[in-house]
N, C-alpha and C positions, 0 to 999 in steps of 0.2 A: 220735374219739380222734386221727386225722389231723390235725386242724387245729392243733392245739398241741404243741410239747416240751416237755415238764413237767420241771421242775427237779424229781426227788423229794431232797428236804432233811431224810432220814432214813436210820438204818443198818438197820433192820427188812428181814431179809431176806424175811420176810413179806409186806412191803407192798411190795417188790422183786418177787417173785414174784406177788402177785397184778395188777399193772401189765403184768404178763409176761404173765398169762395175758388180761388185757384186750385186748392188741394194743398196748399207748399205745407211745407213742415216747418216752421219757424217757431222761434218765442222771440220777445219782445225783451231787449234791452235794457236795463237799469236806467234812470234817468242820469241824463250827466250835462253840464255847464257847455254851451256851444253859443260863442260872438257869433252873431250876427251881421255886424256892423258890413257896410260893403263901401269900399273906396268909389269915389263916384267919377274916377276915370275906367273902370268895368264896365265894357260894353249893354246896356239891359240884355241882350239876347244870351249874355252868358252869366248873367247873376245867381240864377235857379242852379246851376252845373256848378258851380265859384264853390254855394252856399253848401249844396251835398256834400263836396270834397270835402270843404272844411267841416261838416260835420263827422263823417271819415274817417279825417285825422283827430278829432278829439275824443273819438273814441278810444279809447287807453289799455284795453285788456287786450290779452292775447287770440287770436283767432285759430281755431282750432282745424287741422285737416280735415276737409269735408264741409265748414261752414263758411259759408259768404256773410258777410256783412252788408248788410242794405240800408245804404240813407238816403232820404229826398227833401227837395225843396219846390214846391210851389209856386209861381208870382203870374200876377192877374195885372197886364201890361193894356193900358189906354192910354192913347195920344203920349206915347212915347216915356210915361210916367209909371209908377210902379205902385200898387195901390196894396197892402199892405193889408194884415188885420186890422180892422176896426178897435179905436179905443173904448169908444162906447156907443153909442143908441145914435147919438145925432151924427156920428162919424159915419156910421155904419148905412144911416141916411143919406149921408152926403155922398157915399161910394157909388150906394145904389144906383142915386140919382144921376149919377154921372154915365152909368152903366147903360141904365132906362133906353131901349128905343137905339141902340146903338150895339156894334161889332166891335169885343176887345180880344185879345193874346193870349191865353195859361200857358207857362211855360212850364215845364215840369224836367232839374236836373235828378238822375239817379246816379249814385257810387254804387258801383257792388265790390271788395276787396274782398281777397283771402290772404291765407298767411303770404303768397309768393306773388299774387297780382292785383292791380287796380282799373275800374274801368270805370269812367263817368261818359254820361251822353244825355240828351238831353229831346226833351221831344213838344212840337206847340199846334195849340188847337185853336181854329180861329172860333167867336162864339156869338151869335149875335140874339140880343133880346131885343124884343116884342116892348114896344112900350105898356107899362103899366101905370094907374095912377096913383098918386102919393098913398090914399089910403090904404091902399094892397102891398106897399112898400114897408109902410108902417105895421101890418097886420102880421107882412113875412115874419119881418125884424122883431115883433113881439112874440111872437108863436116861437118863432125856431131859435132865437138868441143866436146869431151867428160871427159872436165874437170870435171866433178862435180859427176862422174861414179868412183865405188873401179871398179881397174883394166885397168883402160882408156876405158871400153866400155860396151854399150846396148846390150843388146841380140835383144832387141824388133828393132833393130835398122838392117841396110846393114850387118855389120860385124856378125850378128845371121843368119841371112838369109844364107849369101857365107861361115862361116867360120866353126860354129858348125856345127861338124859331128853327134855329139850324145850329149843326156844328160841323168843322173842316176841319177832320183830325179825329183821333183817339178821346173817346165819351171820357173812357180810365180817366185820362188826362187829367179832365178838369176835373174829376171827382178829386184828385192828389194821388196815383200815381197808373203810370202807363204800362200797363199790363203787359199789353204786345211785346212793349219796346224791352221791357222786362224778362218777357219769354225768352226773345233773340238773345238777350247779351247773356243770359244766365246758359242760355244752350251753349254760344261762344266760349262762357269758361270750361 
């Protein structure tokens, strides 16, 4: 993790802290304008990897020898559909619910660039929750406000604790971003 400063080119204080708990030597990015948007002939299994490049390349400064640039994208995939932050309270309900008592996808792309190379790959954790009742849905979703989470929730959060049963794949993963997979490609560069 010494040998490089990593640009992290994300507001994710999760992917903040788990950089933290890695040792990396990073700082964080200036905030900058990055489309979203995804064509929807993009296969889902490659929207997370699509989404990081493009964030990537709207990164606009120059990278300096020695720093990697790191960006990632997240998506929380059920029944073939892509569940997104939550707009507000009743959406964030409505993900849950959908979630509740059932096995979805995190997908998680990362870029890592430097001035002379580029590497995306991309890594999926299967996840399955524990049914819960509406109340304890509603109590997650008031306690922990989890707007700003694909799928309305933390793993690292109450609702990982009580809800996942299992998971198949990188824990990282679902937090937002895959450590392992991390380790590997940044040792590759």
């Amino acid at each position: 993790m010494k040998n490089f400063k990593i640009i992290l080119a994300s507001g994710s204080p999760r992917r903040k802290e788990l950089l933290e708990d890695l040792g990396a030597d990073f700082r964080v990015a200036s905030l900058f304008e990055v489309d979203e948007t995804v064509n929807s002939t993009i296969d889902i299994e490659h929207v997370a990897p699509y989404l990081s490049r493009r964030k990537s390349r709207a990164y606009k400064k120059p990278i300096a020898d020695g720093e990697v640039l790191l960006t990632a994208d997240t998506v929380v995939i059920l029944d073939e559909q892509i569940m997104g932050k939550p707009k507000d309270r009743d959406d964030a309900f409505d993900m849950l619910s959908k979630l509740n008592g059932r096995t979805h996808r995190v997908i998680t792309g990362i870029t890592l660039r430097t001035n002379s190379e580029q590497r995306t790959v991309s890594t999926t954790t299967e996840v399955k929750f524990r049914k819960l009742k509406d109340e304890q849905l509603w109590w997650y979703i008031d306690t922990y406000k989890p707007f700003d989470k694909a799928g309305s929730y933390g793993a690292q959060e109450w609702i990982g604790l009580a809800a996942i049963e299992w998971f198949n794949g990188q824990y990282t993963n679902v937090v937002g971003l895959p450590t392992t997979t991390l380790m590997e490609e940044l040792e590759r560069l």
